[in-house]
C-alpha positions in Angstrom: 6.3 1.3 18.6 9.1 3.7 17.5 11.7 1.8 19.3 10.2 -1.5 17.4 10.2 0.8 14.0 14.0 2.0 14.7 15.0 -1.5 15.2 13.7 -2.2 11.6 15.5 0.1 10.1 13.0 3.0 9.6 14.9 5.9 9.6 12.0 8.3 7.6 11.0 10.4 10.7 7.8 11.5 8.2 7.2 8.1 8.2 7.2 7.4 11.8 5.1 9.7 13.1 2.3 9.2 10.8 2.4 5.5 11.3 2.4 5.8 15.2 -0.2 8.6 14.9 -2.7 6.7 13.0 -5.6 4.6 15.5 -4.4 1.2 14.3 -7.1 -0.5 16.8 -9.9 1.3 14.4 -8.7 -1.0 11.5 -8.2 -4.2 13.4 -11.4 -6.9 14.3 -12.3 -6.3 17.8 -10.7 -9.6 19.0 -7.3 -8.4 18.6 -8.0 -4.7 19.4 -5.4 -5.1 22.5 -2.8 -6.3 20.6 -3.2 -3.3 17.8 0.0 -1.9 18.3 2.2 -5.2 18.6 4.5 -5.3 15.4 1.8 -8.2 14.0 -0.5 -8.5 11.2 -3.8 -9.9 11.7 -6.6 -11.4 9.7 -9.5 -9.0 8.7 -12.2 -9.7 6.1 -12.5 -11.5 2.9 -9.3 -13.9 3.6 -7.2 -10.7 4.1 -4.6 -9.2 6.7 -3.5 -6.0 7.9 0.4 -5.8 7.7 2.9 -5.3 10.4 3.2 -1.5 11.2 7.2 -2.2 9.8 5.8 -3.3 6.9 3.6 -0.7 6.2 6.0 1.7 7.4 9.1 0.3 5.4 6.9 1.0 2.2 5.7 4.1 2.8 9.1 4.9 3.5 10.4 3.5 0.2 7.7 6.0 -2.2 10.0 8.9 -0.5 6.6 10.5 -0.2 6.2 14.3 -0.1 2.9 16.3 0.6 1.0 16.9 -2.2 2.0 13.8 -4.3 -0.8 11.7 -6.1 -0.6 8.2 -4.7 -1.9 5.2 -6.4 -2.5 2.1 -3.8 -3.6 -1.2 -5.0 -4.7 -3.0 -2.3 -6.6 -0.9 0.2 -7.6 -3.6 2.4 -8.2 -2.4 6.3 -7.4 1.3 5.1 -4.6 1.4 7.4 -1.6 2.0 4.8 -3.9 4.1 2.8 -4.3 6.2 6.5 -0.7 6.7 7.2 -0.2 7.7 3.3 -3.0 10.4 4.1 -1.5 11.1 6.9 1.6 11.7 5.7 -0.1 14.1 2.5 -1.1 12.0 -0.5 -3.7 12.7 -2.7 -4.8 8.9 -3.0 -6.4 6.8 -4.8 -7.0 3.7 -3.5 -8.3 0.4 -5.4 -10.0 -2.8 -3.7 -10.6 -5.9 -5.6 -12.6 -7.7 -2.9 -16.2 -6.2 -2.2 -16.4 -6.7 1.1 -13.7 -4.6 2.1 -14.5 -2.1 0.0 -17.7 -1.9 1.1 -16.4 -1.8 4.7 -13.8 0.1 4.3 -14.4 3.2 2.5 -17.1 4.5 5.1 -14.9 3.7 7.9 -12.2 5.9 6.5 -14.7 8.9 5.5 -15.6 8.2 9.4 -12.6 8.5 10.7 -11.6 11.7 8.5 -9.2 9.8 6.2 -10.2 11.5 2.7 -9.2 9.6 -0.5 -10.7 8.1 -3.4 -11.8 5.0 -2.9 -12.8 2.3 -5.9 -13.7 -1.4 -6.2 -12.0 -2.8 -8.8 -9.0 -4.5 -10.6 -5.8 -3.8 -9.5 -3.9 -4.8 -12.4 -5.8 -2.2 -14.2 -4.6 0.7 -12.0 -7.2 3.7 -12.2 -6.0 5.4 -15.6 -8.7 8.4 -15.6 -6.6 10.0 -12.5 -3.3 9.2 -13.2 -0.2 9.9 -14.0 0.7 9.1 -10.6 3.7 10.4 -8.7 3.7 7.2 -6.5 2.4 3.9 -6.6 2.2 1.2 -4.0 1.1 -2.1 -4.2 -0.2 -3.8 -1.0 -0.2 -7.2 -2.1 1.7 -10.0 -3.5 2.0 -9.7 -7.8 3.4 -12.0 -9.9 4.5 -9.6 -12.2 4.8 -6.1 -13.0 1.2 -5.0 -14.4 2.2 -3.1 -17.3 -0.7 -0.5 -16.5 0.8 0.8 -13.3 3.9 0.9 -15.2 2.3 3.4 -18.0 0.5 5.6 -15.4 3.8 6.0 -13.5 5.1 9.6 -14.4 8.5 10.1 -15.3 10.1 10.3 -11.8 8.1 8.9 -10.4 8.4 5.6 -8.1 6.7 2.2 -8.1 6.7 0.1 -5.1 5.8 -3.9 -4.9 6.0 -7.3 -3.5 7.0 -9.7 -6.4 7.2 -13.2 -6.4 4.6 -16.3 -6.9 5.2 -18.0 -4.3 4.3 -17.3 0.0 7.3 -15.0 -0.4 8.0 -12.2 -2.2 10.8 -9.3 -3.0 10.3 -5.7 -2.3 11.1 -4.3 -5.8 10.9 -0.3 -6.0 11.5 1.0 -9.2 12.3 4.3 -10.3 10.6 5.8 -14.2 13.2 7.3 -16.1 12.8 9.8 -18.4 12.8 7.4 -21.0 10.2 5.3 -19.5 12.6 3.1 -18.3 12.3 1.2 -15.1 15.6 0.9 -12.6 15.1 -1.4 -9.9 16.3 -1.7 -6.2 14.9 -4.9 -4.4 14.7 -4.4 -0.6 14.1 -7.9 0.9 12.0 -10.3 1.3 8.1 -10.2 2.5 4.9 -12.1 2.9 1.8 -10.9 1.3 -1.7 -12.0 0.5 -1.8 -12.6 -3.7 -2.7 -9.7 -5.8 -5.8 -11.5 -7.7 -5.2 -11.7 -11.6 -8.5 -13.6 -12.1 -9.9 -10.4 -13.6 -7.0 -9.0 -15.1 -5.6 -8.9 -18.6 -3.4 -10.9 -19.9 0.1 -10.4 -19.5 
């Protein structure tokens, strides 16, 4: 897996280890438990997937995490991002907008020794009451910005997220100025599940 990682272009030695340290086969469904360390995502509950380790790796990567830092995620999913992000030293705080991987997930990580917040709820709404955040990754595909991970960005801080309507989105990471200004990179392009806006507020 750290040859496959290399190849990718992960350079983030941080990033690496944590992402090859972390069981992957205990966040995977038991028929593709062999295959756990293949460079592949897979289906898990609820309609969802678990990404490639590159991908998950190339975003971690891109928060330019250090120990310590309060991580938003949206999008907790399997838990396995939100592992290598613990991994790695976030404080996290991780929201799920379907139930049933909430419900499955957050036990399996206080199992496995992966402590975080954990909270069922609306994405686009971030989680306010624990912010400002010094990083916040979002694990799915959004349409658009939501302006409320935008204001619970610190200054400094950094924003990472699939954009794009369609099956295909652009890796934007943006960087809060002082100002509250947003500068933007875009790092290619990706496939993610939808980030569901049925419950959100309006843009």
């Amino acid at each position: 897996m750290v040859r496959t990682l290399k190849a990718k272009g992960l350079t983030d030695e941080r990033v690496i280890q944590a992402v090859t340290n972390v069981p992957r086969h205990y966040f995977v469904d038991n028929a593709f438990v062999e295959h756990a360390y293949e460079d592949k995502a897979f289906p898990i509950a609820a309609g969802q997937t678990i990404s490639h380790p590159s991908t998950v790796a190339i975003q971690s990567q891109l928060l330019d995490l250090d120990p310590g830092m309060k991580v938003l995620e949206i999008g907790t999913g399997s838990g396995y991002q939100a592992a290598v992000l613990i991994a790695m030293g976030a404080r996290l705080v991780s929201i799920e907008r379907q139930r049933l991987l909430y419900q499955k997930t957050k036990p399996l990580m206080s199992r496995l020794g992966y402590r975080a917040k954990f909270f069922y709820g609306d994405g686009y709404k971030g989680k306010e009451a624990y912010g400002p955040y010094d990083r916040i990754l979002v694990t799915c595909g959004a349409p658009w910005v939501p302006d409320a991970l935008v204001h619970q960005l610190r200054p400094g801080g950094i924003l990472v997220i699939p954009v794009g309507e369609g099956e295909v989105q652009d890796m934007h990471k943006y960087i809060k100025t002082s100002q509250g200004e947003l500068k933007e990179e875009i790092h290619g392009e990706y496939s993610f599940v939808p980030m569901l806006n049925d419950r959100s507020e309006s843009r």
